[in-house]
C-alpha positions as CSV (number, residue, x, y, z in Angstrom):
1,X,-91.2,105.6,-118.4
2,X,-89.6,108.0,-120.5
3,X,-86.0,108.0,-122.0
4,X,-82.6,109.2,-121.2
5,X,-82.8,112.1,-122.8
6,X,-85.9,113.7,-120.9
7,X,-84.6,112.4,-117.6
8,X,-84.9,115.5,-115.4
9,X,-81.7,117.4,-114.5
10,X,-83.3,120.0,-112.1
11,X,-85.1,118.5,-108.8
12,X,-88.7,119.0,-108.7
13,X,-90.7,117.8,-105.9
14,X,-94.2,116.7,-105.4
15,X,-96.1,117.0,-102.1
16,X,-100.4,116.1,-101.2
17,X,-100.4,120.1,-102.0
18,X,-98.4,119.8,-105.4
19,X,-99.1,116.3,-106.6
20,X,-102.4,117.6,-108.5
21,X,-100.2,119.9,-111.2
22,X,-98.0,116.5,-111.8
23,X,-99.3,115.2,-115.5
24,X,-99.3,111.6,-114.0
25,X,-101.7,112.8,-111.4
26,X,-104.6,112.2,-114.3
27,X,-103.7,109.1,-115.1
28,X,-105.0,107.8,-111.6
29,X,-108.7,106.4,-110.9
30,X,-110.5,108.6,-108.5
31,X,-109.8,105.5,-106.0
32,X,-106.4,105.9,-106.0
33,X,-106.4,109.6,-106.2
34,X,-109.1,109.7,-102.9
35,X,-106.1,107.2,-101.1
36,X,-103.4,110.3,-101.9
37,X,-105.3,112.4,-100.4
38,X,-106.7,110.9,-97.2
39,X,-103.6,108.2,-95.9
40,X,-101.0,111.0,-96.6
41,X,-102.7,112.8,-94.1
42,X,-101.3,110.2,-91.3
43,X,-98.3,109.0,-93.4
44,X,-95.6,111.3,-95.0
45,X,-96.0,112.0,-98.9
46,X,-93.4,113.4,-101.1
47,X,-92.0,112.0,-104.4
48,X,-90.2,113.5,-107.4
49,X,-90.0,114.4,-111.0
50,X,-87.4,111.2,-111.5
51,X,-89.4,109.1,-109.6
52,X,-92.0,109.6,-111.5
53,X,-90.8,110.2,-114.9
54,X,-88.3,107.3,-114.6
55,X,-88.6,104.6,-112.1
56,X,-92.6,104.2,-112.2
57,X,-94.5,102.1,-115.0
58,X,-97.8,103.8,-115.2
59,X,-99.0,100.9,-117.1
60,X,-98.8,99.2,-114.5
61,X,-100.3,101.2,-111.8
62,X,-101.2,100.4,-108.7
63,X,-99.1,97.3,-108.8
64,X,-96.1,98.4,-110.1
65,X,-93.6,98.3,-106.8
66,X,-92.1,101.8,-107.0
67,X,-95.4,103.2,-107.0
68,X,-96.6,101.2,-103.7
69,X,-93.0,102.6,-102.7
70,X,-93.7,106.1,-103.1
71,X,-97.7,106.5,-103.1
72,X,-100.4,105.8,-99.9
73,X,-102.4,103.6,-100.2
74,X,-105.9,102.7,-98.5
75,X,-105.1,99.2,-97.5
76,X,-101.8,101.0,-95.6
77,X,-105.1,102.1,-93.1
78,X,-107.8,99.3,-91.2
79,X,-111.3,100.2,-92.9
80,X,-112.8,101.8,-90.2
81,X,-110.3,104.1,-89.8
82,X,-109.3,104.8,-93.5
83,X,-113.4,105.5,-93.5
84,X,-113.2,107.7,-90.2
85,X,-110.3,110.1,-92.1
86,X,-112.3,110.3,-95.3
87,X,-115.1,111.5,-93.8
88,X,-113.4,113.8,-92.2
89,X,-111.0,114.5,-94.8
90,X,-113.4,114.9,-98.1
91,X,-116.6,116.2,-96.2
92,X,-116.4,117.7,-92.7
93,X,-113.4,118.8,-93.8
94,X,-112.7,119.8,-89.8
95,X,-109.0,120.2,-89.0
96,X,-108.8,119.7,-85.3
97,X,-111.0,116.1,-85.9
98,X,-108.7,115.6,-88.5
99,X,-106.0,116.1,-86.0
100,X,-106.9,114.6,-83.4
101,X,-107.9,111.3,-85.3
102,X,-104.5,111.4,-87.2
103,X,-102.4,111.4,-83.7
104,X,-104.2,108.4,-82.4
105,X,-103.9,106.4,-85.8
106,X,-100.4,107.6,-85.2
107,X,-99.3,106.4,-82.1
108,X,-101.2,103.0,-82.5
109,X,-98.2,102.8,-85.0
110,X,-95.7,102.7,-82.8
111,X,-93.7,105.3,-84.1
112,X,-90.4,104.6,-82.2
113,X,-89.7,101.1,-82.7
114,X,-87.1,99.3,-80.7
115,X,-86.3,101.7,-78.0
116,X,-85.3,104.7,-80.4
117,X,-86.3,107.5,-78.1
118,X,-86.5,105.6,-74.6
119,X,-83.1,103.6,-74.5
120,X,-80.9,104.7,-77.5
121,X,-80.3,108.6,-76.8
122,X,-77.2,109.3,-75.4
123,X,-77.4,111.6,-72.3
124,X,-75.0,114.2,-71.1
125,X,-75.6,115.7,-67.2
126,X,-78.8,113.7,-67.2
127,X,-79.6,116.2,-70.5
128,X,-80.7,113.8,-73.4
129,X,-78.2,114.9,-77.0
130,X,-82.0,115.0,-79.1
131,X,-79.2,114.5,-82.1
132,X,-77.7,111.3,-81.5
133,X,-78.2,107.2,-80.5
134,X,-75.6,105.9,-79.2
135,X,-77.6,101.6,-79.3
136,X,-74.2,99.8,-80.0
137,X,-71.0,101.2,-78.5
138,X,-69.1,101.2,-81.7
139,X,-70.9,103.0,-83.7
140,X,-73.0,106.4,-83.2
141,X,-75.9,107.8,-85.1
142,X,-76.0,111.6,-85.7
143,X,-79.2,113.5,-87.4
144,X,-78.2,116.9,-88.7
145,X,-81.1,119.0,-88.5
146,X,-80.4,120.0,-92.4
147,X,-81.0,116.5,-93.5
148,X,-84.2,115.3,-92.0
149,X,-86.2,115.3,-95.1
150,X,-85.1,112.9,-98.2
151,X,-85.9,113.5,-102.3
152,X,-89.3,111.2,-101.9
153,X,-90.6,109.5,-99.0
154,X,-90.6,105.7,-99.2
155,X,-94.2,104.8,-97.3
156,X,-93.0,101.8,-95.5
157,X,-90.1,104.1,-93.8
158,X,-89.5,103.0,-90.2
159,X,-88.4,106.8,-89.1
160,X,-91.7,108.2,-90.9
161,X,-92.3,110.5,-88.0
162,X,-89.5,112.6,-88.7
163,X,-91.3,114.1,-91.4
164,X,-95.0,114.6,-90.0
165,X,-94.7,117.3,-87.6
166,X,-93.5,115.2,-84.6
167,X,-91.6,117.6,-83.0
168,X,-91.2,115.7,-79.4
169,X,-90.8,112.8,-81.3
170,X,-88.1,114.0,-84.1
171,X,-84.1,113.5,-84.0
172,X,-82.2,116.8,-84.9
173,X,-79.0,118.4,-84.3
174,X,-78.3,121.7,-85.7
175,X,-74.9,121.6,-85.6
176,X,-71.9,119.3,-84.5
177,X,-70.7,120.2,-81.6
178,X,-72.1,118.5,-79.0
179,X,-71.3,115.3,-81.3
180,X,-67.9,116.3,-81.1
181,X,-67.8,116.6,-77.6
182,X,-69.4,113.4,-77.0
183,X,-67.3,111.1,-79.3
184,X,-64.0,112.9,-77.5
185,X,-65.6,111.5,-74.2
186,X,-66.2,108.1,-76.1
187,X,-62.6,106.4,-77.5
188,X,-64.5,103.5,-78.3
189,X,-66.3,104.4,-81.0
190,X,-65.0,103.6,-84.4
191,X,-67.9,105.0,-86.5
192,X,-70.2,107.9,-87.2
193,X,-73.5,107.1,-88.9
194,X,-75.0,110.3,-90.3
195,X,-78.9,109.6,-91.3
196,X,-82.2,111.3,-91.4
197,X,-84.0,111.5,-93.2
198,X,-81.3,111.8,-96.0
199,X,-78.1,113.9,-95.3
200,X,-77.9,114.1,-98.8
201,X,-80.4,116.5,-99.4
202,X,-77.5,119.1,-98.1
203,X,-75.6,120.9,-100.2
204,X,-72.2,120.0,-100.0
205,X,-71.6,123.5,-98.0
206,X,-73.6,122.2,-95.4
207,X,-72.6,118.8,-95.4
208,X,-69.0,119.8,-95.1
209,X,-69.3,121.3,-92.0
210,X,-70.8,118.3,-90.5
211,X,-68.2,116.2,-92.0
212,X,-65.0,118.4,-91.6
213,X,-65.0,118.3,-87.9
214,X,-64.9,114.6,-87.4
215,X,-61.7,114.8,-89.4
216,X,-59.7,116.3,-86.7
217,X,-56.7,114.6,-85.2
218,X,-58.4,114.5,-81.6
219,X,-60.6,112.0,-83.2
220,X,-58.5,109.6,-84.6
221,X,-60.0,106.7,-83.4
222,X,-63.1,107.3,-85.5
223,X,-62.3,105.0,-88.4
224,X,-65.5,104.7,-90.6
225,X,-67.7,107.6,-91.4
226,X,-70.8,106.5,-92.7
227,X,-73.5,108.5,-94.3
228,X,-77.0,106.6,-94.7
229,X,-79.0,107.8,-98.0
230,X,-81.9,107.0,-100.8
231,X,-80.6,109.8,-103.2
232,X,-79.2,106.7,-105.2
233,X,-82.3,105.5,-105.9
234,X,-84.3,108.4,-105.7
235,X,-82.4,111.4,-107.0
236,X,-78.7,109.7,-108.3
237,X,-78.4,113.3,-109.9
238,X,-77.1,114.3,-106.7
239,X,-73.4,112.9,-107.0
240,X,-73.8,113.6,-111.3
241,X,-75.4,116.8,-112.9
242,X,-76.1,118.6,-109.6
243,X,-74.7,122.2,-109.4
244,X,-72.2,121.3,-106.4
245,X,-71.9,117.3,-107.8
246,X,-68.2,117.7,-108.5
247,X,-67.6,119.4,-104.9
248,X,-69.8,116.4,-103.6
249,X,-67.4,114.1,-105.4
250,X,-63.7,116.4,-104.3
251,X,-65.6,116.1,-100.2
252,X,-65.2,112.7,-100.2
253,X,-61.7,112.6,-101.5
254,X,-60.9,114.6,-98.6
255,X,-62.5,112.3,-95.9
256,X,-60.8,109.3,-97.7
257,X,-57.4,111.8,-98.3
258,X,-57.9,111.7,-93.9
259,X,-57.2,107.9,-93.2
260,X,-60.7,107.0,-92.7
261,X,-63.4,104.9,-94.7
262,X,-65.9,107.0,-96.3
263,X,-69.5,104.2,-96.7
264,X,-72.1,105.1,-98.1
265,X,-74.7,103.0,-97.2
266,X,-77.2,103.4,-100.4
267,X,-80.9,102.2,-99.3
268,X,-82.1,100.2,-102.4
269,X,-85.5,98.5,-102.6
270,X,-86.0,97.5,-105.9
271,X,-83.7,96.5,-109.2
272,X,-85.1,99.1,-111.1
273,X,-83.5,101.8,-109.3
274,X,-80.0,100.8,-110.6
275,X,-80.9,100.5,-114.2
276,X,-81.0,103.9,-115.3
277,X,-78.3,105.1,-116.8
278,X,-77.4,108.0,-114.0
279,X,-78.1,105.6,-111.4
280,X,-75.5,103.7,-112.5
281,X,-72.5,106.6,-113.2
282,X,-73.5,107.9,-109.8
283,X,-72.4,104.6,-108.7
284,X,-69.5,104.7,-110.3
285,X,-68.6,108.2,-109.4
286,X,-69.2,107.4,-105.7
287,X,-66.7,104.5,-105.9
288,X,-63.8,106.8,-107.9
289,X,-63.3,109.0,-104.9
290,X,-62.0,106.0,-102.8
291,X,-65.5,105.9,-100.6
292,X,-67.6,102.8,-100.7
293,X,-70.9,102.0,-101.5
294,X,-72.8,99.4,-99.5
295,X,-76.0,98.7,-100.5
296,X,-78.9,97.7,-98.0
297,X,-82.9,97.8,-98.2
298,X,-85.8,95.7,-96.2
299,X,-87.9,92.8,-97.8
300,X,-91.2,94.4,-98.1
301,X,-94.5,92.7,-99.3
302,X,-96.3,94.3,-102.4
303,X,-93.0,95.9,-103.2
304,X,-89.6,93.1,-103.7
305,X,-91.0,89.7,-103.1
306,X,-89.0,88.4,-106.3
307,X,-85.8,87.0,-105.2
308,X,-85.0,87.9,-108.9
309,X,-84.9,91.2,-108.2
310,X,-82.7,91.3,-105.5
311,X,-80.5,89.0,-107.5
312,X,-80.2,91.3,-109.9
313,X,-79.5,94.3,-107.6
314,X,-76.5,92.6,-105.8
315,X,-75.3,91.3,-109.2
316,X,-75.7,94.9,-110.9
317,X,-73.9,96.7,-108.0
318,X,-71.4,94.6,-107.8
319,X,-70.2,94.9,-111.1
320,X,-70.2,98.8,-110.6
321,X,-68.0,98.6,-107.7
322,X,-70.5,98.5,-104.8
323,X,-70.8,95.8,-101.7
324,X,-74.3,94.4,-101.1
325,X,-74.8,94.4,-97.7
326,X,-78.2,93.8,-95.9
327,X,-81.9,92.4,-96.4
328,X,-83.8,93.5,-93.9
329,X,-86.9,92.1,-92.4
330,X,-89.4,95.2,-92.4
331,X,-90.0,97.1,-89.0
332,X,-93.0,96.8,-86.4
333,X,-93.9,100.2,-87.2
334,X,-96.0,102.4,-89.5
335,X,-98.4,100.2,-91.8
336,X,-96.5,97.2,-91.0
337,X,-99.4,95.1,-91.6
338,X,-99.5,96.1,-95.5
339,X,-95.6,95.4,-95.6
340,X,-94.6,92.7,-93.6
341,X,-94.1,89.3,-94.2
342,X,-94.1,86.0,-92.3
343,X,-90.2,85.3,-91.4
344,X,-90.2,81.9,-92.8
345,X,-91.2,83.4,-96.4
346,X,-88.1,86.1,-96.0
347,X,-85.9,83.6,-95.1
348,X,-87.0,82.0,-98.5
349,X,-86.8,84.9,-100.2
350,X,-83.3,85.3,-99.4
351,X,-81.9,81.9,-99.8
352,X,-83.2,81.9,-102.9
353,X,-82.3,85.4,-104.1
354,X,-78.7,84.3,-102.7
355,X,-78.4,81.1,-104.2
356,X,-78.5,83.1,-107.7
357,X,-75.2,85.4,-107.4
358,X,-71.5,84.5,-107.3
359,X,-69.6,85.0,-104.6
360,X,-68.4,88.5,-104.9
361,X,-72.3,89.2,-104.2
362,X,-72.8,86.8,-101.1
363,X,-71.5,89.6,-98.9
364,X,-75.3,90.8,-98.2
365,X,-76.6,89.4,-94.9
366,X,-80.4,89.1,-93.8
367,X,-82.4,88.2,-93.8
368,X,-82.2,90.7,-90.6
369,X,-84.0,91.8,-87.8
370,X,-83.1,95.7,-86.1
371,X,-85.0,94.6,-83.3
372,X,-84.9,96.1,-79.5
373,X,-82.0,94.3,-78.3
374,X,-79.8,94.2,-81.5
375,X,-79.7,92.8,-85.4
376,X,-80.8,89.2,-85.4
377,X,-80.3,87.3,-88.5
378,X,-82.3,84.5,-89.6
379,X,-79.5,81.4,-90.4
380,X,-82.0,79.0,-91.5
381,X,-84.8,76.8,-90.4
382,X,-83.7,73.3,-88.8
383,X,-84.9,70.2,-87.1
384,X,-83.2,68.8,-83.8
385,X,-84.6,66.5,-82.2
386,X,-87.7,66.2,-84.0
387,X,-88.8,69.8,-83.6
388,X,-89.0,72.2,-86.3
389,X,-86.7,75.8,-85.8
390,X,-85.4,78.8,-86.3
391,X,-81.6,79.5,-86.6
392,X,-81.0,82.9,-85.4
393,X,-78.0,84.8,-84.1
394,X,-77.2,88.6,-83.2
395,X,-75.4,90.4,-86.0
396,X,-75.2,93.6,-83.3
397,X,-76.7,93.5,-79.9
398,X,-76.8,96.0,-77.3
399,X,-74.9,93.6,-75.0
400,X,-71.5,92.8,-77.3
401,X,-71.4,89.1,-75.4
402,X,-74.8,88.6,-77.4
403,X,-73.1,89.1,-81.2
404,X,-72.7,85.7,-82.7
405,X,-73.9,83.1,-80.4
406,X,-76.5,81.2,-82.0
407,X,-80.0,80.7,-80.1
408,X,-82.9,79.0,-81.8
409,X,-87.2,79.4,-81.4
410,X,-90.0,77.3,-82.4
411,X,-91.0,77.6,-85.8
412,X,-93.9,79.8,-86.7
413,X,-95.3,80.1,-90.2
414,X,-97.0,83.4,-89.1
415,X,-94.2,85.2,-87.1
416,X,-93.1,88.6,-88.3
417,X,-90.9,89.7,-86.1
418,X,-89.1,88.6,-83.1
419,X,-91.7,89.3,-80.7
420,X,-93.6,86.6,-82.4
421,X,-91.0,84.1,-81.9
422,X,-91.2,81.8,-78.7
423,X,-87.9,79.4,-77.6
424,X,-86.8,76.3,-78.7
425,X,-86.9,73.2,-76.4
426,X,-89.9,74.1,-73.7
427,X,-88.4,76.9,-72.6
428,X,-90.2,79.7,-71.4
429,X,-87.2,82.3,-72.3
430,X,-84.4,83.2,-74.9
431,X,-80.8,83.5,-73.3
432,X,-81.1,87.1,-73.5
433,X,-84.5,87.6,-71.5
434,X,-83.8,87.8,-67.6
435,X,-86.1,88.7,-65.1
436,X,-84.4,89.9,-62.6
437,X,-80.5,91.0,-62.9
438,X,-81.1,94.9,-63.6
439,X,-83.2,94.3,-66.5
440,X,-84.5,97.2,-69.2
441,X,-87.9,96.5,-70.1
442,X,-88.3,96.5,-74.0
443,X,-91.5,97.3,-76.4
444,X,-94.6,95.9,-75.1
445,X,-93.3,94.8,-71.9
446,X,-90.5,92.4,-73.1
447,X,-87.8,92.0,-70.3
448,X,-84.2,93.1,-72.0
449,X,-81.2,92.8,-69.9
450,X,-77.8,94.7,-70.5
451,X,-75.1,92.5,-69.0
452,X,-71.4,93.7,-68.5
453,X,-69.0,92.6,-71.0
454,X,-67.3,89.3,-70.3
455,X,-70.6,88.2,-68.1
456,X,-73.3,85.8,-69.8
457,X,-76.2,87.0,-67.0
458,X,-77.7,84.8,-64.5
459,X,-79.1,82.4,-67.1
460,X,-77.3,78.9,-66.3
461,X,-78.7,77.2,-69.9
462,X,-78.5,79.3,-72.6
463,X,-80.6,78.0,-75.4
464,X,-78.1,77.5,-77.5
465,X,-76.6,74.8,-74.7
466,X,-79.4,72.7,-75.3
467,X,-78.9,69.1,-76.2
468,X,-78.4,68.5,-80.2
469,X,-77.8,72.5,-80.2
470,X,-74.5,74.2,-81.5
471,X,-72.5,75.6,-78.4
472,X,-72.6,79.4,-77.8
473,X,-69.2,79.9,-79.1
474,X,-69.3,78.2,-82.2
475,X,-70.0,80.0,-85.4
């Protein structure tokens, strides 16, 4: 890494076309190189002059975390088909093979995970809003078409195929309107979520007039405008030295100057990317317009398996004014194989991390779960009655009766996501699995119900009623 002074001030990307003319580039083995070329062929591949320059020991290459963060790798693809791409790739070098094979190793990957495309999108006159998700009723997603790329591509990214060419797959908006119209028609939503991709990689023109309309006095009961971003880590000269920084910084003032919460919710992976210098003023920077930072990331193997780590990252934001917020269990999608781990080891990995901080840091929750029917936390692992369990509860749930009430399933060593999990005391079902009652059938068959407000469905035992359980309503 180099120093302060040399840090770059003027963004310079890198892409598989550009990556060759990068100095670093010759400090990889062929192996590595050969993994560049062929798995960013199915995954997206972009990094920067910061990232590299900054943020990435070369020393210790391949195993340093913001490298497996930033660079493909061959073990993100089974042998046979990493073998089937090079091939194809290095010596046939035929693009519609190459094609073809990449949109089958694609959707194998399940690109949309937890009902993105098929239950979240909002629909006006039976017309789908390609812009928005609408999964919990509070709170409303919008992807400006402007911000659907980010300043480097994080490989383990659960929204990867918004940046490979996806088109029927990709959320866009190219301009506001329709989200207007819909969060008029909507008085219970409190908050806007814009995310990508990375709105940030706007200029603050652009960004304005995505922003500036949701400050209108017909939408007064928006509250909280979120904007979802990795600039912090990856490009933090975005709110400091940019040419437009200080109009970045007077935008926000106006949001807050409005009566409503400015977050925003900084994506964070590693302790390293709040150690620099500018990572750190544009911290502080964010914070002095009155917005706030809230800092979230997923727990992914090979990359933040020290609990130290995260330690440190709560710790360090905290003391420069921002809130830690989530841990995240990593997403059935993309090379989740390569990333994930076993839920018992992240619910180790947090308690850990957690027991380490003060107070003031304990805010973060996780570790967490944005599965298909909401965000299920992991509380602990317990024994009642003799059998080992999982703790869980919703955090968020598509059904607001769900959030809070705690529900427990056998213990698994080997689960990695809530499709692995199976309920607690013999039964065959968790409290929000019906199979009749209107149902919405979720990923891979799973039976999802959406029940009315105020109505628990027509299961008459809820797990959590179980004897030597906690009742629903406690917690």
């Amino acid at each position: 890494m180099t120093t302060t002074e040399s840090t770059p001030t003027k963004f310079k990307p890198y892409s598989r076309q550009t990556i060759v003319a990068a100095r670093q580039w010759q400090w990889l083995t062929p192996e590595l190189q050969e993994a560049v070329q062929v798995v960013s062929h199915v995954l997206p591949f972009r990094t920067n002059a910061y990232v590299m320059e900054e943020l990435i020991d070369w020393d210790k290459v391949p195993d340093d975390p913001i490298y497996r963060l930033t660079f493909p790798h061959r073990d993100m693809l089974p042998p046979h088909e990493y073998e089937q791409l090079r091939d194809l790739v290095l010596d046939k070098k035929d693009e519609a093979e190459i094609s073809r094979l990449v949109h089958r190793i694609r959707m194998r990957m399940n690109p949309h995970p937890a009902g993105q495309m098929t239950h979240n999108v909002p629909r006006v006159n039976d017309a789908p809003l390609r812009g928005l998700q609408h999964k919990y009723k509070e709170t409303v997603l919008f992807f400006p078409s402007a911000g659907q790329t980010c300043h480097a591509y994080c490989s383990f990214c659960f929204r990867w195929p918004q940046f490979v060419g996806m088109e029927d797959m990709k959320f866009d908006a190219r301009e506001s309107s329709e989200l207007v119209s819909y969060l008029k028609s909507h008085p219970d939503v409190t908050d806007v979520l814009l995310t990508g991709g990375d709105p940030m990689i706007m200029n603050t023109r652009s960004l304005a007039e995505f922003l500036e309309p949701l400050l209108a006095p017909e939408l007064g009961h928006i509250q909280n405008i979120r904007i979802g971003t990795k600039s912090v880590a990856y490009w933090p000269q975005r709110f400091v030295s940019d040419k437009d920084s200080d109009d970045l910084m007077r935008l926000f003032e106006k949001v807050v100057r409005s009566g409503r919460n400015l977050a925003i919710m900084g994506h964070y992976n590693h302790a390293v990317e709040l150690r620099h210098p500018v990572a750190q003023q544009a911290v502080k920077r964010i914070v002095g317009t009155g917005a706030t930072l809230r800092m979230q990331g997923p727990l992914i193997r090979h990359i933040n398996e020290d609990p130290k780590s995260w330690a440190e990252l709560w710790t360090t934001g905290v003391r420069l004014g921002a809130i830690p917020y989530y841990m995240f269990v990593e997403r059935d999608t993309g090379p989740r194989e390569y990333f994930s781990l076993p839920l018992a080891r992240a619910h180790e990995i947090f308690q850990e991390a957690y027991s380490m901080v003060s107070g003031l840091s304990r805010t973060v929750r996780g570790p967490s779960m944005s599965a298909f029917p909401g965000k299920v936390v992991i509380d602990g692992v317990v024994t009642i009655n003799g059998e080992k369990l999982f703790a869980l509860q919703f955090l968020q749930a598509r059904n607001p009766e769900w959030v809070r009430r705690p529900f427990f399933a056998r213990y698994d060593p080997d689960a990695t996501w809530l499709d692995h999990l199976k309920p607690a005391f013999g039964r065959d079902r968790f409290f929000f699995e019906l199979e009749s009652g209107g149902p919405l059938l979720g990923p891979g068959g799973r039976v999802i119900p959406l029940v009315p407000g105020g109505q628990r469905g027509n299961d008459p035992q809820p797990d959590a009623a179980r004897p030597g359980a906690a009742r629903p309503d406690a917690a």
